[in-house]
Structure formats: structure tokens, C-alpha cells
Gaussian input, Z-matrix of N, CA and C with variables (Angstrom, degrees):
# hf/3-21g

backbone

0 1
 N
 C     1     B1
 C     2     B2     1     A1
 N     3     B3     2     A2     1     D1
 C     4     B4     3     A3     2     D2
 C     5     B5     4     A4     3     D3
 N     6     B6     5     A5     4     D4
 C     7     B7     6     A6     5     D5
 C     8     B8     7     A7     6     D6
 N     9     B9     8     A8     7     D7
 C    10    B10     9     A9     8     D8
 C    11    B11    10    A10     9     D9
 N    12    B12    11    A11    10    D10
 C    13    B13    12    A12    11    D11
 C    14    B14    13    A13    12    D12
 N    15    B15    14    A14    13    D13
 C    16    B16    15    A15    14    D14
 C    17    B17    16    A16    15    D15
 N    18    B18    17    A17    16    D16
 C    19    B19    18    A18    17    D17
 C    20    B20    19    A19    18    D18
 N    21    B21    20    A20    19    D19
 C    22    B22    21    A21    20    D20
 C    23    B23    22    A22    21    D21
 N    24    B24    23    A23    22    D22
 C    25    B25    24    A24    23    D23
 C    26    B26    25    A25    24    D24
 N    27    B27    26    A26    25    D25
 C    28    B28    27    A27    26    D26
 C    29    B29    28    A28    27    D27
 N    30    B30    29    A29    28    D28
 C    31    B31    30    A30    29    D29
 C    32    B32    31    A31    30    D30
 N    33    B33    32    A32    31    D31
 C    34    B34    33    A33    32    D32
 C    35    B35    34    A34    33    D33
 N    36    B36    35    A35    34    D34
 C    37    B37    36    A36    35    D35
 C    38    B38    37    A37    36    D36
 N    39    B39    38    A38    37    D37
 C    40    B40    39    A39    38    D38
 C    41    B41    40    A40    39    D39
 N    42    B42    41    A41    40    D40
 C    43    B43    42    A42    41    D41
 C    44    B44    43    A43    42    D42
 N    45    B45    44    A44    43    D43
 C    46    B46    45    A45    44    D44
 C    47    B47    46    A46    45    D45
 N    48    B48    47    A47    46    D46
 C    49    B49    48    A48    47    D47
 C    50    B50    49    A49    48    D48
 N    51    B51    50    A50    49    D49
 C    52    B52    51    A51    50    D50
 C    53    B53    52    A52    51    D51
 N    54    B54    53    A53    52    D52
 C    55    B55    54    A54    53    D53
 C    56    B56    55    A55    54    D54
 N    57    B57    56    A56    55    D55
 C    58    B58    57    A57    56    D56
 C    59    B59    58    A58    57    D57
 N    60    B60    59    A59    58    D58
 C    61    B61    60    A60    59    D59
 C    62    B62    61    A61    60    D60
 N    63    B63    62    A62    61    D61
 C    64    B64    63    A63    62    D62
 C    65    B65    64    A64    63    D63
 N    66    B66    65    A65    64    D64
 C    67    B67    66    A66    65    D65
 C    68    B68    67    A67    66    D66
 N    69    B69    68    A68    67    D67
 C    70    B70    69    A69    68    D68
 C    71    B71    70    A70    69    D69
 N    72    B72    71    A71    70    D70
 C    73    B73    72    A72    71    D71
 C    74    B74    73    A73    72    D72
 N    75    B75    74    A74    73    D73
 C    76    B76    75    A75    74    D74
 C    77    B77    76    A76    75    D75
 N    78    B78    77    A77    76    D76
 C    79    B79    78    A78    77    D77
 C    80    B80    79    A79    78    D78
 N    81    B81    80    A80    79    D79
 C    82    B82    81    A81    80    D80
 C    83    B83    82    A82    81    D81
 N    84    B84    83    A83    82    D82
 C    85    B85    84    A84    83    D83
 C    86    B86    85    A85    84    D84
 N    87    B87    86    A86    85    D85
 C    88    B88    87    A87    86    D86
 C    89    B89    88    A88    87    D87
 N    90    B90    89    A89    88    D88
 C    91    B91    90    A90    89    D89
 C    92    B92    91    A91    90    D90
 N    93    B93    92    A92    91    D91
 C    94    B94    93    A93    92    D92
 C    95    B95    94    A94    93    D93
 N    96    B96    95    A95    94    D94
 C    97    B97    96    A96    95    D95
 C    98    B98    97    A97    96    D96
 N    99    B99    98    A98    97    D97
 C   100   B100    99    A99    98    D98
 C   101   B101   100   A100    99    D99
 N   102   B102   101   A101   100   D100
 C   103   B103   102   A102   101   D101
 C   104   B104   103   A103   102   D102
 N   105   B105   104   A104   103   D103
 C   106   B106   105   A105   104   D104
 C   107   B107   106   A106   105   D105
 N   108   B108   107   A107   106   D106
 C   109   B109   108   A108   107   D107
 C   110   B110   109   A109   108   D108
 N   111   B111   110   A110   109   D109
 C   112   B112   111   A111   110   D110
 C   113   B113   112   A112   111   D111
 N   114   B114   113   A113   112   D112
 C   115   B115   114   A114   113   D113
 C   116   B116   115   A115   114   D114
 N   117   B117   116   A116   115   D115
 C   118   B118   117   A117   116   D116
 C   119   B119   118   A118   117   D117
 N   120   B120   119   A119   118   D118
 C   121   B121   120   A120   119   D119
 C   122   B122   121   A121   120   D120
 N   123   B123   122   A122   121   D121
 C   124   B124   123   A123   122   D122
 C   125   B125   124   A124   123   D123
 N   126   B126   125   A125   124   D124
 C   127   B127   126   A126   125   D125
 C   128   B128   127   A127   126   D126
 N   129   B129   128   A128   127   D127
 C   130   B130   129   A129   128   D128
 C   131   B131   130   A130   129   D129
 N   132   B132   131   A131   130   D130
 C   133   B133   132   A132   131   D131
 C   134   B134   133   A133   132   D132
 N   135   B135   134   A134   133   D133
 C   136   B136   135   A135   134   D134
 C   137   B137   136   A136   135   D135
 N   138   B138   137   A137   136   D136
 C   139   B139   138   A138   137   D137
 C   140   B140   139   A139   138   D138
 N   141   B141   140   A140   139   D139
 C   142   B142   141   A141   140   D140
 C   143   B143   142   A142   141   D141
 N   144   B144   143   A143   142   D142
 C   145   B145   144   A144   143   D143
 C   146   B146   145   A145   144   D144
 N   147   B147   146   A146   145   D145
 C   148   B148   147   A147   146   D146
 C   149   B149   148   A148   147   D147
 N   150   B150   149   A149   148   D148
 C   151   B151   150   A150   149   D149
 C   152   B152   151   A151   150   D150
 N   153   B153   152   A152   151   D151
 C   154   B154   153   A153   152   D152
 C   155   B155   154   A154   153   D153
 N   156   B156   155   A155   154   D154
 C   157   B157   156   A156   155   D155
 C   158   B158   157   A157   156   D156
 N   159   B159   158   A158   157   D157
 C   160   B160   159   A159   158   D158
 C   161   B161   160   A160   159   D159
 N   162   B162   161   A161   160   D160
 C   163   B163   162   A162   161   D161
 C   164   B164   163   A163   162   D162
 N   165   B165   164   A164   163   D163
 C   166   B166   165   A165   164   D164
 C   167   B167   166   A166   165   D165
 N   168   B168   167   A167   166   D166
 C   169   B169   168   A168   167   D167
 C   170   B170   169   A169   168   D168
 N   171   B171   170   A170   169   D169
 C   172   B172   171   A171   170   D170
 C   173   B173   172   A172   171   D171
 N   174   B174   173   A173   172   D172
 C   175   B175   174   A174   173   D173
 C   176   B176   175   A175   174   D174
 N   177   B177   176   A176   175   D175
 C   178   B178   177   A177   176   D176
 C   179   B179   178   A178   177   D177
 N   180   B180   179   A179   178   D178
 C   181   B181   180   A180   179   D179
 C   182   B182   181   A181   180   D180
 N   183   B183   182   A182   181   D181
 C   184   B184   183   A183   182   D182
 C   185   B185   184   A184   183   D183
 N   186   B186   185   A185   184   D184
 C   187   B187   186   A186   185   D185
 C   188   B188   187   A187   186   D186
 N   189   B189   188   A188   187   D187
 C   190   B190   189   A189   188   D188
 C   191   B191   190   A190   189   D189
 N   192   B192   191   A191   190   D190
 C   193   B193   192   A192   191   D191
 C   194   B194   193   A193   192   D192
 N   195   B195   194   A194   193   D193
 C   196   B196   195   A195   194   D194
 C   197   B197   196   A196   195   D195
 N   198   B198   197   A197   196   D196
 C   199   B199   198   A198   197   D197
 C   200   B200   199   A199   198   D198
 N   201   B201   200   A200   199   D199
 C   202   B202   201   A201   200   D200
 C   203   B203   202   A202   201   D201
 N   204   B204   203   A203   202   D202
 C   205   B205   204   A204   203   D203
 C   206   B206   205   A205   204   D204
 N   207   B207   206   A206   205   D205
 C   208   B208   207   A207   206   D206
 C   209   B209   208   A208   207   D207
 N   210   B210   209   A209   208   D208
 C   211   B211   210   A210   209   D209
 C   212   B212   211   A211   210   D210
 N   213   B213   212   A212   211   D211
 C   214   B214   213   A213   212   D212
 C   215   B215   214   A214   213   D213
 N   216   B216   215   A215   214   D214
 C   217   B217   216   A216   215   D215
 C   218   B218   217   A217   216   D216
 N   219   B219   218   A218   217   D217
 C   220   B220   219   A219   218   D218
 C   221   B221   220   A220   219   D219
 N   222   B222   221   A221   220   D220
 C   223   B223   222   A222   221   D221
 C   224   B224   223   A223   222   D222
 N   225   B225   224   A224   223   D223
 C   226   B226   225   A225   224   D224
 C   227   B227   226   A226   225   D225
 N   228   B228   227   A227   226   D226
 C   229   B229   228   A228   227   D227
 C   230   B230   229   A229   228   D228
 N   231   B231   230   A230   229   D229
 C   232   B232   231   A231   230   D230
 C   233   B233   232   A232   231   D231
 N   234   B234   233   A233   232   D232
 C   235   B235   234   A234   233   D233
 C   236   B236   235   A235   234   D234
 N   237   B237   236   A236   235   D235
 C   238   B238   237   A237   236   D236
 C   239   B239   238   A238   237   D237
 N   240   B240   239   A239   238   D238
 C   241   B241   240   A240   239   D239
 C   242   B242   241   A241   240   D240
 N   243   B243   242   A242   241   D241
 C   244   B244   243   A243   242   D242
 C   245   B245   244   A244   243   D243

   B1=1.4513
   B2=1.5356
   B3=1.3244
   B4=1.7155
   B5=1.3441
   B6=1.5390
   B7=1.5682
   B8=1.0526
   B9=1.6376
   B10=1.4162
   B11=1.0064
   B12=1.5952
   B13=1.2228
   B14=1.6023
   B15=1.5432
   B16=1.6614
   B17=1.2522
   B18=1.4534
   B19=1.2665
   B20=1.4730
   B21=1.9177
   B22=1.4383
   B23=1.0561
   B24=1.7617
   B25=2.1308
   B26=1.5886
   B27=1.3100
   B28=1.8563
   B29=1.6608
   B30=1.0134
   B31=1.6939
   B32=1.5676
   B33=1.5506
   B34=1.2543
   B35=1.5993
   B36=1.7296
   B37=1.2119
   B38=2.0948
   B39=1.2662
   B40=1.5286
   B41=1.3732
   B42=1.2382
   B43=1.3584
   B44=1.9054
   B45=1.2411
   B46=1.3232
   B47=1.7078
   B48=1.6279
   B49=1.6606
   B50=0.9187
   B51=1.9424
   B52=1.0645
   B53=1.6783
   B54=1.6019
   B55=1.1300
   B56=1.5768
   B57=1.3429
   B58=1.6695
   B59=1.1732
   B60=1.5737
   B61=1.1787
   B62=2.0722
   B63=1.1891
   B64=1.6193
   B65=1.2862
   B66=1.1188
   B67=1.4396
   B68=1.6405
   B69=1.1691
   B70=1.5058
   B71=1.2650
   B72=1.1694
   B73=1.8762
   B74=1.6045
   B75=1.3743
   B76=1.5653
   B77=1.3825
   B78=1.4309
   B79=1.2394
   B80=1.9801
   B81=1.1740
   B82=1.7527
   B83=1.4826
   B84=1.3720
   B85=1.5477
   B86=1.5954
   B87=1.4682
   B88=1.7724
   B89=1.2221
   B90=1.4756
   B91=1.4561
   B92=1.4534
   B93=1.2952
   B94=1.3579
   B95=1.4173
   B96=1.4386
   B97=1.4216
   B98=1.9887
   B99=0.8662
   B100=1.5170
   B101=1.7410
   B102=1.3280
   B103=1.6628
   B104=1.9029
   B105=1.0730
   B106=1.6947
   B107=1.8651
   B108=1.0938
   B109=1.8860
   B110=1.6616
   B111=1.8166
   B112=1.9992
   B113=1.1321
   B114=1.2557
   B115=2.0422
   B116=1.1585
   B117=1.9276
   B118=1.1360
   B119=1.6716
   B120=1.3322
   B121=1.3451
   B122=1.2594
   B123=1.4905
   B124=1.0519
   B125=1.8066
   B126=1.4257
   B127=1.5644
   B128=1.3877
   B129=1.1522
   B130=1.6667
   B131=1.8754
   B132=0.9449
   B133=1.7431
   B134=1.0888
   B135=1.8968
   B136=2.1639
   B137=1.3659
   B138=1.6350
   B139=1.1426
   B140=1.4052
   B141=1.5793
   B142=1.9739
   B143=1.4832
   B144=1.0698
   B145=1.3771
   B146=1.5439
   B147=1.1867
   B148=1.9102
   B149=1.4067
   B150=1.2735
   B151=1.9412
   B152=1.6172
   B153=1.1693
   B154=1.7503
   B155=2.1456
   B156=1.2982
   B157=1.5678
   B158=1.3385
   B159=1.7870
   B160=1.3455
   B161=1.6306
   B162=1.0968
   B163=1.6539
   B164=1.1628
   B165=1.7420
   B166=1.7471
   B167=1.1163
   B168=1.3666
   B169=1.5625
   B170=1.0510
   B171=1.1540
   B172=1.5546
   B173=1.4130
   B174=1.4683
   B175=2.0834
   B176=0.7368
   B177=1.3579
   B178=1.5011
   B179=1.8550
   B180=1.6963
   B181=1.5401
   B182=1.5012
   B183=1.1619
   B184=1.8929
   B185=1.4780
   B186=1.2957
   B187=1.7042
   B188=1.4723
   B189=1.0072
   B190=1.3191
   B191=1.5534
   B192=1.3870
   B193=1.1757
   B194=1.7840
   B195=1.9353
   B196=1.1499
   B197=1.6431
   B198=0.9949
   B199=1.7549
   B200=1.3089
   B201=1.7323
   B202=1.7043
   B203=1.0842
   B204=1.4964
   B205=1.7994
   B206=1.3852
   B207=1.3580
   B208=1.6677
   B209=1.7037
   B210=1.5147
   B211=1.8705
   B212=1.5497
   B213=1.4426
   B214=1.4597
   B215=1.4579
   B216=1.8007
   B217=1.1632
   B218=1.4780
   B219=1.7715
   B220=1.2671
   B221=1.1716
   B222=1.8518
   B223=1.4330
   B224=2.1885
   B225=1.6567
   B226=1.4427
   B227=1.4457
   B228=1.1348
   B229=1.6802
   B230=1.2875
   B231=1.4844
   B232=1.5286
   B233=1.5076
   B234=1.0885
   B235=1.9820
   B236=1.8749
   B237=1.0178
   B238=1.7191
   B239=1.4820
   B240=1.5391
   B241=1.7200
   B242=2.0853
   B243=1.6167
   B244=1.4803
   B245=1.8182
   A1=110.92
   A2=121.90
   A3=128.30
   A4=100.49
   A5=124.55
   A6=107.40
   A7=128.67
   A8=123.92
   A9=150.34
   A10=100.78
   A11=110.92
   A12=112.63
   A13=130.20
   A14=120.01
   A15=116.08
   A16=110.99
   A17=144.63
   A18=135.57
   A19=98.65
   A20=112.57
   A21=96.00
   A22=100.87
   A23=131.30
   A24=117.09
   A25=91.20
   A26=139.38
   A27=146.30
   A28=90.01
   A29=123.60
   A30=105.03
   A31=118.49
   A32=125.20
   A33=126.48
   A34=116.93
   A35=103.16
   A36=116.27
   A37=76.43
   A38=144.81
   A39=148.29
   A40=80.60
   A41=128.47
   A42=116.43
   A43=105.03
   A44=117.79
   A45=111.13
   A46=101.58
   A47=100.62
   A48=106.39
   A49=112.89
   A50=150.62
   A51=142.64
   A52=103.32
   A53=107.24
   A54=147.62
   A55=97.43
   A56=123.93
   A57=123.68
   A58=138.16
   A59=111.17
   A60=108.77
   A61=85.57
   A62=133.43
   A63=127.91
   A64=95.33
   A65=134.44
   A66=149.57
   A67=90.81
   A68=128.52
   A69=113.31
   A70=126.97
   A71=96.39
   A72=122.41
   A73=90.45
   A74=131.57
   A75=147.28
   A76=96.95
   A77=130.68
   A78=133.49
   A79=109.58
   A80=86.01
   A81=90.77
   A82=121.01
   A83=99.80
   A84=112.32
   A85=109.46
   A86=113.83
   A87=109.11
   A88=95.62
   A89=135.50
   A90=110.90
   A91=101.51
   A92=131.63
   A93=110.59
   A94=113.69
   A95=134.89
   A96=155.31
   A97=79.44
   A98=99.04
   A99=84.15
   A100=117.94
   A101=107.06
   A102=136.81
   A103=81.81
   A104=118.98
   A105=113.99
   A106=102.82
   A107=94.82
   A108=102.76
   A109=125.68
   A110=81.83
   A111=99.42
   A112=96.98
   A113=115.03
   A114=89.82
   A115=154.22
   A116=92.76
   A117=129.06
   A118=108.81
   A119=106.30
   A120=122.11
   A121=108.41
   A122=127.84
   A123=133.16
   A124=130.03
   A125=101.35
   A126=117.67
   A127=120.67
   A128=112.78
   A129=118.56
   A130=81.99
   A131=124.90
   A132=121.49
   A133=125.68
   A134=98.48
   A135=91.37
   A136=73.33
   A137=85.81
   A138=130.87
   A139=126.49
   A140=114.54
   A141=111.89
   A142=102.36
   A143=125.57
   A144=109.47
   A145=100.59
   A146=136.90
   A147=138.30
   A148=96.42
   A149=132.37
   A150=129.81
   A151=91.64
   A152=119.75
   A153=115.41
   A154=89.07
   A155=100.01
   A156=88.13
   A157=117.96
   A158=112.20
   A159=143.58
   A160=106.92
   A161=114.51
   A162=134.75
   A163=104.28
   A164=128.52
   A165=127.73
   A166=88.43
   A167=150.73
   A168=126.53
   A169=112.34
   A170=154.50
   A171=164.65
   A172=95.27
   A173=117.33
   A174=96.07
   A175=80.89
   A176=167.95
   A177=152.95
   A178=90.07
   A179=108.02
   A180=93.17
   A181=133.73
   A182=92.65
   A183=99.10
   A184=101.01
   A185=98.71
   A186=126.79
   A187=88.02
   A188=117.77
   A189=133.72
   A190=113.14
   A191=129.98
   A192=142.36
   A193=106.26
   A194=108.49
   A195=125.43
   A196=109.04
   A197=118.78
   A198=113.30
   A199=96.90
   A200=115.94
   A201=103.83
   A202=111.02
   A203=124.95
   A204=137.64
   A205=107.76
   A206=116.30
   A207=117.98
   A208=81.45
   A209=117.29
   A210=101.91
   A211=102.35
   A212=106.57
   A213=100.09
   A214=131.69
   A215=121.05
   A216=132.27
   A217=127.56
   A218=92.09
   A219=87.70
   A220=144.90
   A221=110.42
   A222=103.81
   A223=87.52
   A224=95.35
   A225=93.34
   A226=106.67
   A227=153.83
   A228=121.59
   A229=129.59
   A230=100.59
   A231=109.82
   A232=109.61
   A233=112.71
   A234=120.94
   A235=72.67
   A236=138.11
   A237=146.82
   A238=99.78
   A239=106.14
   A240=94.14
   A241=115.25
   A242=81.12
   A243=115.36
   A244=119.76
   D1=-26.57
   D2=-178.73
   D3=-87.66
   D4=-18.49
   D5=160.45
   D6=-72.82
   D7=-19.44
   D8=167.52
   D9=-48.70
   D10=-83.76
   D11=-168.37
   D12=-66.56
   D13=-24.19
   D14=148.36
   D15=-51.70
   D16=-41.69
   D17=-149.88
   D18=-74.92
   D19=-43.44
   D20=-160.64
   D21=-87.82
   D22=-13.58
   D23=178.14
   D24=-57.80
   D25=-53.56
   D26=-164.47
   D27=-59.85
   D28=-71.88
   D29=-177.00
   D30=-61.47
   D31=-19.19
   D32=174.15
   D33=-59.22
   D34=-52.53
   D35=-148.56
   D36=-103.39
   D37=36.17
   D38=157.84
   D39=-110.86
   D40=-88.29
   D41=-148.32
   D42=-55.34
   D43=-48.93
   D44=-162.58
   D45=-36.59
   D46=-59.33
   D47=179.04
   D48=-68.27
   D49=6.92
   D50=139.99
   D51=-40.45
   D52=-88.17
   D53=166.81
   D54=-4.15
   D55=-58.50
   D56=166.88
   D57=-66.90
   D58=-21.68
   D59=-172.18
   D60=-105.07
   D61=-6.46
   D62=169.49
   D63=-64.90
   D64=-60.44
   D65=-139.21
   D66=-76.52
   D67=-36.29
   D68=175.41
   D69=-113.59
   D70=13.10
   D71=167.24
   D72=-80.80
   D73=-50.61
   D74=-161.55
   D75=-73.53
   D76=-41.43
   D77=-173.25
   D78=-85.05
   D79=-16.28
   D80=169.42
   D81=-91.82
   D82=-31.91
   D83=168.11
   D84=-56.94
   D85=-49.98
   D86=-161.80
   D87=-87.46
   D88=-17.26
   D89=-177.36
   D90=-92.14
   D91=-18.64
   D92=169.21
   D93=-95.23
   D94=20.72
   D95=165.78
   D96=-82.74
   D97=-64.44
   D98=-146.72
   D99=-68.12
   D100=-19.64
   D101=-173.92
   D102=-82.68
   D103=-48.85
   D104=-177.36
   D105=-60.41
   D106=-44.55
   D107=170.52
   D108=-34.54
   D109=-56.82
   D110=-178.61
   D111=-80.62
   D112=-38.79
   D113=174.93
   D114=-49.47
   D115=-31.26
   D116=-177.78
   D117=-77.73
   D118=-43.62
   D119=-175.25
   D120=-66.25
   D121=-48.35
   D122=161.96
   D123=-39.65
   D124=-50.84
   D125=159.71
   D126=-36.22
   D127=-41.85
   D128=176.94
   D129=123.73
   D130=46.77
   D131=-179.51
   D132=56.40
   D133=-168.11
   D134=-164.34
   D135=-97.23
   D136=151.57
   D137=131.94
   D138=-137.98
   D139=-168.47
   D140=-168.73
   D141=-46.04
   D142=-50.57
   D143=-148.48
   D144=-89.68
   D145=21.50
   D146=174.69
   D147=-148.03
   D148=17.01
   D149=178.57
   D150=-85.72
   D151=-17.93
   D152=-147.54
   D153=-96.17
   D154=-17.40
   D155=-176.82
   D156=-99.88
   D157=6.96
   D158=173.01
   D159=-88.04
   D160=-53.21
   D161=168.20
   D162=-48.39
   D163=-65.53
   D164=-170.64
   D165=-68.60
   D166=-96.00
   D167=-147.87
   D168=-71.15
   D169=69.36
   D170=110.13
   D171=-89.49
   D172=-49.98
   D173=-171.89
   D174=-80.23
   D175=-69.13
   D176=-107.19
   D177=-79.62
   D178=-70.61
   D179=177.35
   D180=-42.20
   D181=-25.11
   D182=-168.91
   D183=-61.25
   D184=-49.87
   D185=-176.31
   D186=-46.30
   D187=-82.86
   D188=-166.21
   D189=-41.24
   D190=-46.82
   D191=-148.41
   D192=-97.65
   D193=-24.91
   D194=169.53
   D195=-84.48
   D196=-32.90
   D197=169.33
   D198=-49.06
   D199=-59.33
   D200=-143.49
   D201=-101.10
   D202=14.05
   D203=140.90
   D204=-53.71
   D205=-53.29
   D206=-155.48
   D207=-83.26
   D208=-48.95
   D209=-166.51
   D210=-50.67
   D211=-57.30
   D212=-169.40
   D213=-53.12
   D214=-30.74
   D215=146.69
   D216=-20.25
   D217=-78.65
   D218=171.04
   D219=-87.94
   D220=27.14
   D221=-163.97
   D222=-99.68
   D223=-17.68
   D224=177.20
   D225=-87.48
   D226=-72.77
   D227=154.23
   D228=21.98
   D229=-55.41
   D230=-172.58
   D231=-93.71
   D232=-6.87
   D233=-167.27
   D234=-90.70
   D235=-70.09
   D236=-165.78
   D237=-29.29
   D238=-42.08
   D239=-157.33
   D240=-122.07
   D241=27.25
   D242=168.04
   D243=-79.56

């Protein structure tokens, strides 16, 4: 039962610091989402050949934003059976 319970504080306290270091991976994504924005804007706007660096950071966030749903999920799951 004390291997139980070490195993889930070690997956609690992995995901929690998952969960922190997504969250500012996410915050690096939108500020250079948005600096990709003024650039663009600056350019004279999108078009084909600068739409595609509008496209990667949108999946990239999604990507990003779906990790730290499921981390954060399960890091409370795991806070329950602590």
C-alpha cells in the first residue's frame, strides 16, 4: 500500500510540473502568435505565401492547449487519491 501511495505523490507532483512547464510553452506560443500577427499586418497582410505561419501556431496551440486539459485533468484525479 506505501508503494501505492509513493507512486501516486511521483505521478502527482510529474504531472503538476508537466502542467507548468505546458502552461508556459502556451504562453510562448500566443505571444509569438500574436508578434507573427504584427508582422503580418505590417507586410501589407495574409496572403498564400504568410497564411501557413498563421495555420502552425493555431495547431501548435491546439496541440498545446489539449496536452494541458488532459495534464491538468489528470493531475486532479491524482490530487483525489493522495
Amino acid at each position: 500500500m506505501e508503494l501505492i501511495m509513493n507512486t501516486n505523490k511521483f505521478l502527482f507532483y510529474t504531472m503538476a510540473s508537466l502542467s507548468f512547464c505546458l502552461f508556459f510553452f502556451i504562453t510562448f506560443v500566443v505571444f509569438s502568435f500574436f508578434t507573427t500577427i504584427i508582422d503580418i499586418y505590417n507586410d501589407g497582410g495574409l496572403s498564400p505565401f504568410n497564411y501557413s505561419y498563421v495555420v502552425g501556431h493555431l495547431l501548435i496551440l491546439m496541440f498545446g492547449l489539449g496536452c494541458f486539459y488532459f495534464s491538468i485533468k489528470t493531475t486532479f484525479k491524482l490530487k483525489d487519491k493522495i
